[in-house]
VEXPA-74787 format. One record per residue (C-alpha): x, y, z. Coordinates in steps of 0.2 Angstrom, whole numbers, plus 5000, padded with zeros to 4 digits. Each point is the difference from the previous one (the first is absolute). Layout:
! residues N
ATOM   east   north     up
ATOM      X       Y      Z
...
***
This chain:
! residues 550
ATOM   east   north     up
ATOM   5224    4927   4777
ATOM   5012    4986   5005
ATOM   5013    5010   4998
ATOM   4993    5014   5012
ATOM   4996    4987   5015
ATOM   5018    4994   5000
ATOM   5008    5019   5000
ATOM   4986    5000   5015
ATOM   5005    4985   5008
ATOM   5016    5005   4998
ATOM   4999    5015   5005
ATOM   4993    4993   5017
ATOM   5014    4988   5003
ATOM   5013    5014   5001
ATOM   4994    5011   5012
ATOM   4994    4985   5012
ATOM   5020    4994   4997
ATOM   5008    5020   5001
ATOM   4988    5000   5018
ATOM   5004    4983   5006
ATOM   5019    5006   4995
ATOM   4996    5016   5010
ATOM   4994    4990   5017
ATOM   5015    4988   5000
ATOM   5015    5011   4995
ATOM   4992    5016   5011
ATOM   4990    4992   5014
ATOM   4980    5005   5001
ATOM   4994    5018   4996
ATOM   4995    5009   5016
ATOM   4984    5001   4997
ATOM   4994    4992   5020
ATOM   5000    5008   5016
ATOM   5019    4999   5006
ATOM   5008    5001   5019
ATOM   5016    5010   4997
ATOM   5015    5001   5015
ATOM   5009    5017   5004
ATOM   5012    5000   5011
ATOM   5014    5014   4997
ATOM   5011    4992   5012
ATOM   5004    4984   4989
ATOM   4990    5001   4985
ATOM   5005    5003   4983
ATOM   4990    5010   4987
ATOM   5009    4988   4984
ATOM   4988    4984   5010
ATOM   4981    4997   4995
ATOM   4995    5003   5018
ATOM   4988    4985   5002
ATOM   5010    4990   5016
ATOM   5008    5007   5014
ATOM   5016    4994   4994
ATOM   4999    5011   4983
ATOM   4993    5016   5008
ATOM   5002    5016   4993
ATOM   5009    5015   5004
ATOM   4985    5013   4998
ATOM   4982    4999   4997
ATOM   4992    5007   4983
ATOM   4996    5018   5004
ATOM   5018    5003   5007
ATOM   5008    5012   4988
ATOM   5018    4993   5006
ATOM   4991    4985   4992
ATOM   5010    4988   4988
ATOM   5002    4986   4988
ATOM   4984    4989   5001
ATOM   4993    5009   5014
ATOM   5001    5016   4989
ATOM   4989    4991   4985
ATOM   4987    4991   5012
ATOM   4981    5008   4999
ATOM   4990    4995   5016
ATOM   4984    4994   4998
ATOM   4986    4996   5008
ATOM   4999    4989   5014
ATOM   5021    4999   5001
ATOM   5007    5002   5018
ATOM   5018    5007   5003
ATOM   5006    4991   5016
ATOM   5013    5011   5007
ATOM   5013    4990   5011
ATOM   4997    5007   5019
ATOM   5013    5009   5012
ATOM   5010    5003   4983
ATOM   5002    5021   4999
ATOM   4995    5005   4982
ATOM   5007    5016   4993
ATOM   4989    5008   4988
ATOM   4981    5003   4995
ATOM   4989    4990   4992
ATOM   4987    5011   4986
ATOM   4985    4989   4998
ATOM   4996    5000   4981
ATOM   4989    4988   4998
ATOM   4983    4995   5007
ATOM   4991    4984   5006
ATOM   4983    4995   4993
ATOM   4986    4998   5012
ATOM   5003    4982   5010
ATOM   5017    5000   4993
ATOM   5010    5014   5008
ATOM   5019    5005   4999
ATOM   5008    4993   5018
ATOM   5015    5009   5006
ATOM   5005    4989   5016
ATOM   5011    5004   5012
ATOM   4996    4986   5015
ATOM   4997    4984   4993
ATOM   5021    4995   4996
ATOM   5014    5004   5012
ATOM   5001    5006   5015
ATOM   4987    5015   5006
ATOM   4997    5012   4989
ATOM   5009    5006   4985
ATOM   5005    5016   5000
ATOM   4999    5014   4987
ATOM   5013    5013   5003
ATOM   5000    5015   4990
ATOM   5018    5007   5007
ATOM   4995    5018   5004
ATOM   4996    5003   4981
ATOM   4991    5016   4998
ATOM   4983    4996   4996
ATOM   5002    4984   5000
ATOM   4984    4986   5003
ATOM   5001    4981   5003
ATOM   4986    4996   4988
ATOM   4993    5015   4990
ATOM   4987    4996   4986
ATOM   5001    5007   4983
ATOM   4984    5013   4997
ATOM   4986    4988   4995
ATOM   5009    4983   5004
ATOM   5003    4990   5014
ATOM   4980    4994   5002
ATOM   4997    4983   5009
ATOM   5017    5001   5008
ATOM   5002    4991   5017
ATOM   5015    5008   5009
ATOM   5004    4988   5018
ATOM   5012    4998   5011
ATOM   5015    5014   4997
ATOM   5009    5011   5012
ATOM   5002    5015   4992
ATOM   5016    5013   5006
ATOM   5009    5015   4993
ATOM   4990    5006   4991
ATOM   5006    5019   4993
ATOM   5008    5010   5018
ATOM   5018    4998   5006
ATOM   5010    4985   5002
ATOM   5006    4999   5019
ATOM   5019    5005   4995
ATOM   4994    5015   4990
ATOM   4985    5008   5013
ATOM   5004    5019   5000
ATOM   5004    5008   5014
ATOM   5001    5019   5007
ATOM   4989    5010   5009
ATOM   4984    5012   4998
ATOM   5011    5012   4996
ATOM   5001    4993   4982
ATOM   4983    4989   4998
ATOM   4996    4987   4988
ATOM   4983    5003   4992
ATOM   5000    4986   4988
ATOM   5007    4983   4999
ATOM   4998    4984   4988
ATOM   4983    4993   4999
ATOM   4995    4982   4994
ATOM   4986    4988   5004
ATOM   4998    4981   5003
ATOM   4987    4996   4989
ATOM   4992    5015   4989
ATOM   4988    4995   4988
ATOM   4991    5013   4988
ATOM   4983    4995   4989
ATOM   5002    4982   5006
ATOM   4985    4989   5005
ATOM   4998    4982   5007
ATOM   5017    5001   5014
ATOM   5002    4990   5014
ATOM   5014    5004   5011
ATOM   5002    4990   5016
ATOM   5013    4996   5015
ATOM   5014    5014   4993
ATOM   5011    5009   5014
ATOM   5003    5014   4991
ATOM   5009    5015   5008
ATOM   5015    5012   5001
ATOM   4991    5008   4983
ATOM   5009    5017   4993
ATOM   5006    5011   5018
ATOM   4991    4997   5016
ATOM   5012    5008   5011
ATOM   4997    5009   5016
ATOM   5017    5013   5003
ATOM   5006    5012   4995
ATOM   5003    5009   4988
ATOM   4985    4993   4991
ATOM   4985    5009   4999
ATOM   4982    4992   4998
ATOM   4999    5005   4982
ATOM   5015    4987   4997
ATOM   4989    4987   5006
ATOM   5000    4990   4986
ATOM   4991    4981   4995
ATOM   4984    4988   4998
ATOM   4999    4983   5006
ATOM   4989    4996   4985
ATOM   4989    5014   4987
ATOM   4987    4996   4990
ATOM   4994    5013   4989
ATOM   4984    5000   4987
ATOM   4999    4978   5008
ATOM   4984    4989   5001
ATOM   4997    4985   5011
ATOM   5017    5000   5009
ATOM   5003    4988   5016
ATOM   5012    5006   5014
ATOM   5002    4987   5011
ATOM   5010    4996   5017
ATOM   5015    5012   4994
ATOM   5012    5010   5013
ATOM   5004    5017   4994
ATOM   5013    5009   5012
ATOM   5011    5014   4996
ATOM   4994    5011   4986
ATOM   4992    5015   4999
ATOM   4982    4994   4992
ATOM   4996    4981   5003
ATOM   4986    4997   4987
ATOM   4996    5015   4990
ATOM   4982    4996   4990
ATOM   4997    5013   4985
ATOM   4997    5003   4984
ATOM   5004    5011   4987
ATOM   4991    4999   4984
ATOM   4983    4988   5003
ATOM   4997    4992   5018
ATOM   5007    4990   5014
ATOM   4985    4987   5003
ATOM   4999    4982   5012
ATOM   5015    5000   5010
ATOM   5001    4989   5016
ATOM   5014    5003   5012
ATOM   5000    4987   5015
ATOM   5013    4992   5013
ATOM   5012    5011   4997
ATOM   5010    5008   5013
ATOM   5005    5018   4995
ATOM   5012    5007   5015
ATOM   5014    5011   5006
ATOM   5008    5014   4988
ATOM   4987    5003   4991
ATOM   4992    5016   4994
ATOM   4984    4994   4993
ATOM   4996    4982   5004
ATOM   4988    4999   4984
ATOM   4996    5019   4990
ATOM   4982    5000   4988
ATOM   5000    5015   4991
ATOM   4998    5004   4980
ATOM   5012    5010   4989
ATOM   4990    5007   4990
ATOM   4982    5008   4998
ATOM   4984    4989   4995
ATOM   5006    4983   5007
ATOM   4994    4986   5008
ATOM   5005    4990   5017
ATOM   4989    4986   5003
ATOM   4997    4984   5008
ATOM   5015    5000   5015
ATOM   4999    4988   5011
ATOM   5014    5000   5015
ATOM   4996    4987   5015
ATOM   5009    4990   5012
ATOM   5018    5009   4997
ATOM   5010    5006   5019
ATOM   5007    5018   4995
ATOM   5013    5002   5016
ATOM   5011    5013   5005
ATOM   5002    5016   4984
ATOM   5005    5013   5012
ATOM   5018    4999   4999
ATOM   5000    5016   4990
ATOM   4989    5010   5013
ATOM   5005    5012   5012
ATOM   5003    4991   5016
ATOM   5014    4991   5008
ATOM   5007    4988   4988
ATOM   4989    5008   4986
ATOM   5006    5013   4986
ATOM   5016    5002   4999
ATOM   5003    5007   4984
ATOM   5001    5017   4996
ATOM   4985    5016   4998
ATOM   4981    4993   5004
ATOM   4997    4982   5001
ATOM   4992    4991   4986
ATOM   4982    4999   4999
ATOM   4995    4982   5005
ATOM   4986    4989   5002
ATOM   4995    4980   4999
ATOM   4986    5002   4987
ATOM   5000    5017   4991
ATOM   4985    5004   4987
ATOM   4999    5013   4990
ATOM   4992    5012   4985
ATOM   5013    5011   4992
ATOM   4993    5002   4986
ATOM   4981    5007   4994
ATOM   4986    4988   4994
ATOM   5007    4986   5005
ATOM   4992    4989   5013
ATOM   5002    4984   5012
ATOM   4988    4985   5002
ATOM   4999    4987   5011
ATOM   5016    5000   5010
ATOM   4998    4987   5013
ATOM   5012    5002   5015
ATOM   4997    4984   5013
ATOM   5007    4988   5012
ATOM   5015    5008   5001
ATOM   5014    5004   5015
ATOM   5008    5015   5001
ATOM   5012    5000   5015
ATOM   5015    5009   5009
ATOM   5009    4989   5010
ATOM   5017    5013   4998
ATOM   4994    5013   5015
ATOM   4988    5014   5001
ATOM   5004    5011   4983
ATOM   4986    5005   4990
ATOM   5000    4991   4982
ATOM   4999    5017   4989
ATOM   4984    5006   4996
ATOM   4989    4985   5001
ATOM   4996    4981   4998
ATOM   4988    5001   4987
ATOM   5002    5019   4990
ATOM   4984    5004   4990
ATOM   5004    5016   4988
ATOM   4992    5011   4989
ATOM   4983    4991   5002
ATOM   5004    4983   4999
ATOM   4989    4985   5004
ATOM   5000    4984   5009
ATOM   4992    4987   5010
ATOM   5013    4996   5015
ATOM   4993    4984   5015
ATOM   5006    4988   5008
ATOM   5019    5010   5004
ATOM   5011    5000   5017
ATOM   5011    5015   5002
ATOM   5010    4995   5016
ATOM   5014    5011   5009
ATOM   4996    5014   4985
ATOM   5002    5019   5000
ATOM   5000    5014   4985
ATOM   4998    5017   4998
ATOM   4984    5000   4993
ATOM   4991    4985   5005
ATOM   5002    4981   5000
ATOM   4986    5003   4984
ATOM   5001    5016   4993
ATOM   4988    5010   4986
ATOM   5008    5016   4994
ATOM   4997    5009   4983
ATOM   4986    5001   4990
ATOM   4999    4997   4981
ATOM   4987    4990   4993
ATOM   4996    5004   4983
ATOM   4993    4982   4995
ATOM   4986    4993   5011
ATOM   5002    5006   5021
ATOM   5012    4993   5010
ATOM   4993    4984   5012
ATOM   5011    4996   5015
ATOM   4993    4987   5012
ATOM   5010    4995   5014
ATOM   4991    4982   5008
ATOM   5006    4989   5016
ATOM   5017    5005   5000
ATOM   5011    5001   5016
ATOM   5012    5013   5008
ATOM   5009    5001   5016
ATOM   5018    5009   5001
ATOM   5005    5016   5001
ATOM   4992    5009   4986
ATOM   4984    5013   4996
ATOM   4990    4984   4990
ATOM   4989    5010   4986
ATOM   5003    5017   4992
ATOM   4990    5009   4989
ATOM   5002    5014   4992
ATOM   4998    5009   4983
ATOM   4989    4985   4995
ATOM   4987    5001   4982
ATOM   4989    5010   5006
ATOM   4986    4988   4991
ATOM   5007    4985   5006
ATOM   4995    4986   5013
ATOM   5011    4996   5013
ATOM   4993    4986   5011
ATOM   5009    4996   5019
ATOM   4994    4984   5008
ATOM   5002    4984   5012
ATOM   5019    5006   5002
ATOM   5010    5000   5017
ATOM   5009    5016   5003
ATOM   5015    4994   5016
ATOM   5012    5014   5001
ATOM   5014    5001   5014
ATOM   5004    5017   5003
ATOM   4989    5012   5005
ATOM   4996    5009   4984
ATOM   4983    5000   4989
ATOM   4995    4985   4990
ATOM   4993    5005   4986
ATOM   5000    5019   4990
ATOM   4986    5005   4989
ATOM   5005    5019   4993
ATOM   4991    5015   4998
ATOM   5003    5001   4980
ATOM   4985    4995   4993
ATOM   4994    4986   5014
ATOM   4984    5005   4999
ATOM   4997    4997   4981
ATOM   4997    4981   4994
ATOM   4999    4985   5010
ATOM   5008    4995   5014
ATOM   4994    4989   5010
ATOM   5009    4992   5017
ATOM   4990    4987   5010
ATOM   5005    4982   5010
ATOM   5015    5006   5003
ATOM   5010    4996   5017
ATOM   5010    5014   5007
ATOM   5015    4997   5014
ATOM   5015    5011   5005
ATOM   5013    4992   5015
ATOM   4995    5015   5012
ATOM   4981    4997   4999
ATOM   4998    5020   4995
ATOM   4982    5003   4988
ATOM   5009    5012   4989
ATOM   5000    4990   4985
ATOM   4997    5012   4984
ATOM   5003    5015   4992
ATOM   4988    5005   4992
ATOM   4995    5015   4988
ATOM   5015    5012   5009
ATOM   4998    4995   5018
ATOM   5009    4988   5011
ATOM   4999    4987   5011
ATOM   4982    4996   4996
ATOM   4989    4985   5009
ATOM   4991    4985   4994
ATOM   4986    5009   5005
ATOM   5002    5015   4994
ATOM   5001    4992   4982
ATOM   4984    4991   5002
ATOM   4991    5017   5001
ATOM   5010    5005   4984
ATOM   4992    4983   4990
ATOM   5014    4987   5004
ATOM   5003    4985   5009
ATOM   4982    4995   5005
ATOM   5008    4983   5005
ATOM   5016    5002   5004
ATOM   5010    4994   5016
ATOM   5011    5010   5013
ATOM   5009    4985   5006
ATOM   5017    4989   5001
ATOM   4997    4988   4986
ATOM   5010    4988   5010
ATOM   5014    4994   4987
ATOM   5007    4982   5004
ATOM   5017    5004   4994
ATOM   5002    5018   4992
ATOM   5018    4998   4998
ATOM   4998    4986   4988
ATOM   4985    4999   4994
ATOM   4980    5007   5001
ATOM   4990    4988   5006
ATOM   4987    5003   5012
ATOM   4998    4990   5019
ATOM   4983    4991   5000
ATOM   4993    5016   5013
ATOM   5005    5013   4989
ATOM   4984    5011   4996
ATOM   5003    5001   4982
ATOM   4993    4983   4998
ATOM   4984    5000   4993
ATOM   5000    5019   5001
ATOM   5003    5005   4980
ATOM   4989    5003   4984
ATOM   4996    4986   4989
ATOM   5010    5003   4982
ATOM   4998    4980   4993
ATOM   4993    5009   4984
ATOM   5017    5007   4997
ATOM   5015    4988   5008
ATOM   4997    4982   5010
ATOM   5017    4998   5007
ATOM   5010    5008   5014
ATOM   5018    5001   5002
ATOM   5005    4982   5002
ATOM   4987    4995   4985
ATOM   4988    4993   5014
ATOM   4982    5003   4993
ATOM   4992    5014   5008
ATOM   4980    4996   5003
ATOM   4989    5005   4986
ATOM   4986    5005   5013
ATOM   5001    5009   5017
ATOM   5012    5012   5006
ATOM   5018    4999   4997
ATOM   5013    5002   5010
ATOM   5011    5015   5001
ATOM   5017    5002   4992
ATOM   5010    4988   4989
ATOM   4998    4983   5009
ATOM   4983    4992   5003
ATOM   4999    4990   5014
ATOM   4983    4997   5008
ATOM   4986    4989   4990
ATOM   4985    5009   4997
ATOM   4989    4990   4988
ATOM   4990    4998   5015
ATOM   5000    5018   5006
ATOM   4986    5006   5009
ATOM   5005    5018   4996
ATOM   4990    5006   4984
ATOM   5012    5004   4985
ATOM   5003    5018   4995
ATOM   4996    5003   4984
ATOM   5014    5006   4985
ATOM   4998    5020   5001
ATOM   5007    5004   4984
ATOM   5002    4992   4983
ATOM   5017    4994   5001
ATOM   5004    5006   4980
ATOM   5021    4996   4999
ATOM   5008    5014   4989
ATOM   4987    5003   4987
ATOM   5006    5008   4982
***
């Protein structure tokens, strides 16, 4: 027995002395948290990365990647500190995932100069950070400018003339991740993604690029990006399962853009659920439109919109979208933004408050519903305390589900040309729900022709009270304080005061004051008035305010 303990003991002692060998001659297994330095300027991939003064070349997930940084597994919790205002060339594939509380940083503001930027040097296809299928979870991705992503370089833009189009150029995107969950991506400029360009001889087919994709994601953050120049700023779908909990919020989405953010599905029996976009400014998407300054490309314009929503597919539904607090704005002339601020297709749902649309046109409407197909559940659009003035017919609806619930209320409707405000069409108006009520309805030239309604024109306020509508509605200047900047009502406005109570559903208003929990609320986006102490006796809720049900 003696014999075995000292092979034992033995046995011990060498491997504590082949370790301890192991820590001095190698340095200490990575085995913690690490801050690693990129900077492509300087850097060198043959250094360990730990200090500014032995950055690497690349960061892991760089397939140009080398040496030590070739070899090197992220794990949870490390942070990959890019050097700012250094111009990387290349794209990062995210491989590896985070753990919850300890994710995988990529940060691109915290060292340097500004931002650090990801250049993918007009390379077909090409994506700043792109995850591989299934990895990439608990990934913070901060602080980047993002450029060049797929399109043509400047010294290599085609040229010609309609006589020859192009119909198809390069594509890329600036952040595309596919089955990911657990993203944060925060204060990126990303733009000049795949071809955005307005001339001839391109047609809107070869309108290429998205800002940032997410396909088949869960419990993604979007937060205070600036998307410019590509075709599709945020694209949100999925493919195989479902898109559920993303939040999109102060980002500015703006100029050359086709769609500012596209919901849709790619295939039959899926799932969108649990959107959330608030407190973004979308400006200034009618570039490619037909107007002075607009299109200028060849054949029909492309079909644009800021937020475009849409079922292509059979059996698949949407529930709980939430569109609020927003500003959508034109501050670039009178042209019409494409077909509409907000696009609700093929029987889409939402629940859209608390918005300003300033200075806005579209062919359709500010807030159009178009196309019926709801297989799955009925489709629920309410449109609560938004605010509209500018150029544009405010709401359209046509071709809706004829089962659905469409609910109109304590919106202003300002419009400054002399056309009608809002269009309800004949297809299948009379089936479902629709109700419009506390509404406020202005146009610059004073006229009463307000609707369209069922096939006729120019119909009154009156005239669609005997028809069931607008039992409390105004006929009245809402009295703006500043409609070229911003909503907010003048303390004799008679929208204070004058709305339906919807505490049960929202509390906020467009600033994040609290609206009161009882007595009237005011009209439109911005409360202004107290009420607590209202004299007025609160309407009552209508309608069960049931948000997308499956």
């Amino acid at each position: 027995m003696k014999f075995f303990s000292c092979i034992e003991k033995f046995k011990k002692f060498f491997l504590e002395f082949n370790l301890l060998a192991l820590f001095i001659f190698v340095g200490p297994l990575n085995v913690y948290a690490a801050t690693y330095y990129v900077n492509y300027q300087n850097g060198s991939d043959k250094n360990n990365g730990l200090t500014p003064s032995t950055s690497w070349q690349h960061c892991p997930g760089d397939k140009n990647a080398t040496d030590n940084v070739a070899n090197i597994k992220p794990k949870p919790g490390d942070t990959f500190l890019f050097r700012g205002g250094v111009v990387y060339q290349g794209e990062i594939e995210l491989k590896w995932s985070g753990v919850e509380g300890k994710p995988i940083t990529y940060n691109g503001e915290d060292w340097g100069n500004g931002r650090a930027i990801i250049d993918g040097s007009n390379n077909q296809n090409a994506s700043g950070f792109r995850n591989k299928r299934g990895a990439g979870n608990y990934t913070i991705i901060k602080g980047f400018e993002i450029r060049e992503m797929g399109g043509f370089a400047p010294n290599n833009e085609p040229s010609g003339s309609c006589a020859s189009p192009i119909n198809s150029a390069p594509s890329g995107s600036g952040i595309s991740l596919d089955s990911a969950h657990s993203v944060e991506i925060a204060r990126c400029y990303i733009h000049e993604i795949g071809n955005w360009l307005n001339r001839q001889p391109f047609t809107a087919d070869s309108l290429t690029g998205v800002g940032i994709s997410l396909q088949d994601t869960k419990n993604i953050t979007i937060t205070d990006v600036d998307l410019t120049r590509m075709h599709t700023g945020i694209s949100i779908k999925p493919k195989y399962g479902e898109i559920d909990n993303i939040e999109i919020k102060n980002c500015n989405l703006h100029d050359y853009l086709v769609w500012g953010i596209d919901i849709g599905v790619r295939g039959p029996n899926l799932t969108v659920k649990n959107i959330s976009i608030h407190d973004n400014y979308l400006a200034n998407m009618n570039y490619y439109d037909h107007c002075e300054g607009g299109w200028a490309g060849c054949g029909e314009k492309p079909h644009s919109d800021y937020i475009f929503v849409r079922n292509d597919y059979d059996d698949s539904y949407f529930k709980n979208l939430q569109i609020f607090n927003n500003t959508f704005k034109v501050t670039n002339g009178q042209c019409q933004a494409g077909t509409a601020m907000i696009y609700l297709s093929n029987g889409t749902s939402a629940l859209i408050y608390n918005n300003e649309f300033i200075g806005v046109s579209a062919s359709l409407g500010i807030i159009a519903i178009d196309y019926d197909r709801p297989k799955k559940g009925r489709q629920e659009v309410e449109i609560l305390n938004n605010s509209f003035y500018g150029p544009g017919r405010c709401i359209f609806i046509r071709k809706k589900d004829p089962t659905g619930r469409f609910i109109v209320k304590n919106n202003i409707f300002y419009r400054t040309k002399p056309y009608l405000l809002v269009t309800l069409y004949d297809k299948d108006i009379t089936t479902g729900t629709i109700e419009f009520d506390y509404n406020l309805y202005f146009r610059d030239d004073g006229s009463p022709s307000l609707f369209y309604y069922n096939g006729s024109y120019g119909l009154s306020l009156l005239y669609m009270r005997t028809q069931g509508y607008e039992t409390h509605a105004l006929h009245a200047d809402p009295k703006f304080r500043n409609p070229s900047e911003d909503l907010e009502l003048q303390t004799t406005s008679p929208c204070l005061d004058s709305g339906n109570n919807f505490s049960k559903y929202f509390s906020i208003d467009k600033k994040g004051n609290l609206r009161p929990k009882q007595g009237h609320w005011d009209i439109g986006a911005f409360q202004l008035s107290a009420i607590n102490n209202s004299t007025k006796t609160p309407p009552s809720v209508p309608f069960n305010l049931i948000i997308n049900p499956k």
